[in-house]
C-alpha positions in Angstrom: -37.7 -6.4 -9.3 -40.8 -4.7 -10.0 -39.3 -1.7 -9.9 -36.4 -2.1 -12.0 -38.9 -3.4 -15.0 -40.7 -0.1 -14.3 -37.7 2.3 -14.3 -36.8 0.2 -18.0 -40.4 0.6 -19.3 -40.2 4.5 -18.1 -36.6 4.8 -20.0 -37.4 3.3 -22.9 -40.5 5.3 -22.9 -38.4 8.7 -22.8 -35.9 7.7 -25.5 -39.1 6.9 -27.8 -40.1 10.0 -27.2 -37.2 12.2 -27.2 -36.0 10.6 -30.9 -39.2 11.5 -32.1 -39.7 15.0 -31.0 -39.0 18.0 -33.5 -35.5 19.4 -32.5 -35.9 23.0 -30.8 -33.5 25.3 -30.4 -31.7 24.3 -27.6 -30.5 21.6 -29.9 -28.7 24.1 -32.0 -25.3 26.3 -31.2 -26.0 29.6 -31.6 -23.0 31.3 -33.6 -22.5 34.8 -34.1 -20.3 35.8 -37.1 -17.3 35.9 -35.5 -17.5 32.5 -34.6 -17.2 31.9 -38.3 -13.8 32.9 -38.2 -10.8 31.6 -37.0 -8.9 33.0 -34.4 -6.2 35.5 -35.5 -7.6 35.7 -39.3 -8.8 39.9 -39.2 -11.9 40.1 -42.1 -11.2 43.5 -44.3 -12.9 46.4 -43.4 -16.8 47.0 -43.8 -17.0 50.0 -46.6 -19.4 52.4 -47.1 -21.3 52.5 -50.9 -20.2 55.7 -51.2 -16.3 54.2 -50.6 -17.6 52.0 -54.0 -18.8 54.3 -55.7 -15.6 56.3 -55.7 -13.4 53.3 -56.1 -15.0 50.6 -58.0 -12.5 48.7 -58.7 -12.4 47.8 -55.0 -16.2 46.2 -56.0 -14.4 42.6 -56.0 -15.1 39.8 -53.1 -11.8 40.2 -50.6 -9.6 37.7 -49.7 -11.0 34.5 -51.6 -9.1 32.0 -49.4 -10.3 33.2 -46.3 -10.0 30.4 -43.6 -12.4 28.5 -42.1 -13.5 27.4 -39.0 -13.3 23.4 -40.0 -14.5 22.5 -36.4 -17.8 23.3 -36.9 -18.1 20.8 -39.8 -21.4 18.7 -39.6 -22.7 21.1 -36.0 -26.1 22.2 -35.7 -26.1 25.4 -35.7 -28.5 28.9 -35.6 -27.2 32.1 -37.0 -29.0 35.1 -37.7 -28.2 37.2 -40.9 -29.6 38.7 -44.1 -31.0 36.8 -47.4 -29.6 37.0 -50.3 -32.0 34.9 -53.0 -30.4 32.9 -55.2 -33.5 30.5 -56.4 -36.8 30.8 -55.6 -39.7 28.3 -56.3 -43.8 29.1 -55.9 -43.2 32.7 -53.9 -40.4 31.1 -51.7 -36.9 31.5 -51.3 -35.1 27.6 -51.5 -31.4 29.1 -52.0 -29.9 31.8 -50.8 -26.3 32.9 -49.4 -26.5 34.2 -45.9 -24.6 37.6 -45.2 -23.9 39.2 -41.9 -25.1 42.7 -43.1 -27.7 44.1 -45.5 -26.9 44.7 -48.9 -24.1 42.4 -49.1 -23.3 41.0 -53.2 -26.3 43.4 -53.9 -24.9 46.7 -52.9 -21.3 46.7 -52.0 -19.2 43.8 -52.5 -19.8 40.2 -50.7 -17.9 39.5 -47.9 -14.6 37.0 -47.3 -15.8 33.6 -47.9 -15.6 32.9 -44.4 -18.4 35.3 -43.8 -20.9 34.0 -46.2 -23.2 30.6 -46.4 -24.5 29.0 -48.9 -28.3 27.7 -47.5 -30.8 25.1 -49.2 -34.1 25.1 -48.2 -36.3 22.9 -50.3 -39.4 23.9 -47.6 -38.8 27.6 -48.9 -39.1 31.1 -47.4 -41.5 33.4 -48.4 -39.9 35.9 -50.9 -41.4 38.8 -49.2 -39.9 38.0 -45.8 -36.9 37.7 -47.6 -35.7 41.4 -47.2 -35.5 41.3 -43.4 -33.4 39.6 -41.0 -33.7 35.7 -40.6 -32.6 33.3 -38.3 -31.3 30.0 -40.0 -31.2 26.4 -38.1 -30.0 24.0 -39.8 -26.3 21.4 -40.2 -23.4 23.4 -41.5 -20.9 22.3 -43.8 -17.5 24.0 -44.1 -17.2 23.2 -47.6 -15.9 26.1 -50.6 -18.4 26.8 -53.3 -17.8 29.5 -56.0 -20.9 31.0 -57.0 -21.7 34.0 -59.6 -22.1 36.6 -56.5 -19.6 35.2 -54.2 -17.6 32.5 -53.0 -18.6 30.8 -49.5 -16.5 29.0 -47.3 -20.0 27.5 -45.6 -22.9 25.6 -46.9 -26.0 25.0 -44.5 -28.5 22.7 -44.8 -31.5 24.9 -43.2 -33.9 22.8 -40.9 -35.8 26.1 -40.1 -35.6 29.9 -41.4 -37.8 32.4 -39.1 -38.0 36.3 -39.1 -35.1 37.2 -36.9 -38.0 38.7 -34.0 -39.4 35.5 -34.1 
């Protein structure tokens, strides 16, 4: 009897704990960005600037309805990419769309919808951080939004944004 009461004390105990503890990131999915796309949709082609330079009329965001991967709907997720700042408060980045490749909407055109998230990050990330590679934890959505740079299939709500080395 003694025993029992002790093992109950000792779970209880633990799930106290564990619902209090920060979340690490065993507790997200790590997606690459091919996970972002469904399987048997082929994303256009990466182009050179040069290719845009000599054809700007191809400057336009491809395929706007782009599917989407709906399963991964409310997930918690980590996914590495490049910032794009869209507001910034205070020296810190609290919007930003999340590309797979540098100079994406800045440089050469955005990518399908499917390969771009919209992130909110009231906590902020420091602007001059912001040109290198971050890591992104946080709840995904797979909700549209058409934005002035691009339209995203993916909205994230970030829990953490690190340097992508960290």
């Amino acid at each position: 009897m003694m025993k029992s009461w002790f093992l109950s004390i000792a779970a209880m105990a633990l799930v106290a704990v564990s619902s209090v503890s920060p979340a690490t990131a065993s507790d997200y999915r790590e997606l690459e960005w091919k996970n972002l796309i469904p399987e048997g949709y082929t994303p256009p082609p990466v182009r050179s600037q040069a290719y845009y330079d000599m054809n700007p009329e191809a400057m336009g965001q491809p395929e706007l309805n782009a599917p989407v991967v709906a399963a991964l709907d409310g997930q918690k997720v980590r996914i590495p990419g490049f910032v794009v700042q869209l507001q910034a408060e205070d020296s810190k980045v609290t919007e930003f769309l999340l590309v797979p490749y540098e100079g994406a909407c800045i440089h050469v055109p955005p990518p399908p919808p499917n390969q771009v998230l919209l992130v909110t990050y009231p906590e902020g990330y420091p602007i001059r951080q912001a040109f290198n590679p971050v890591w992104v934890e946080g709840t995904i959505k797979v909700e549209r939004a058409d934005g002035e740079l691009a339209v995203v299939g993916y909205q994230l709500e970030a829990a953490t944004v690190t340097p992508y080395g960290g």
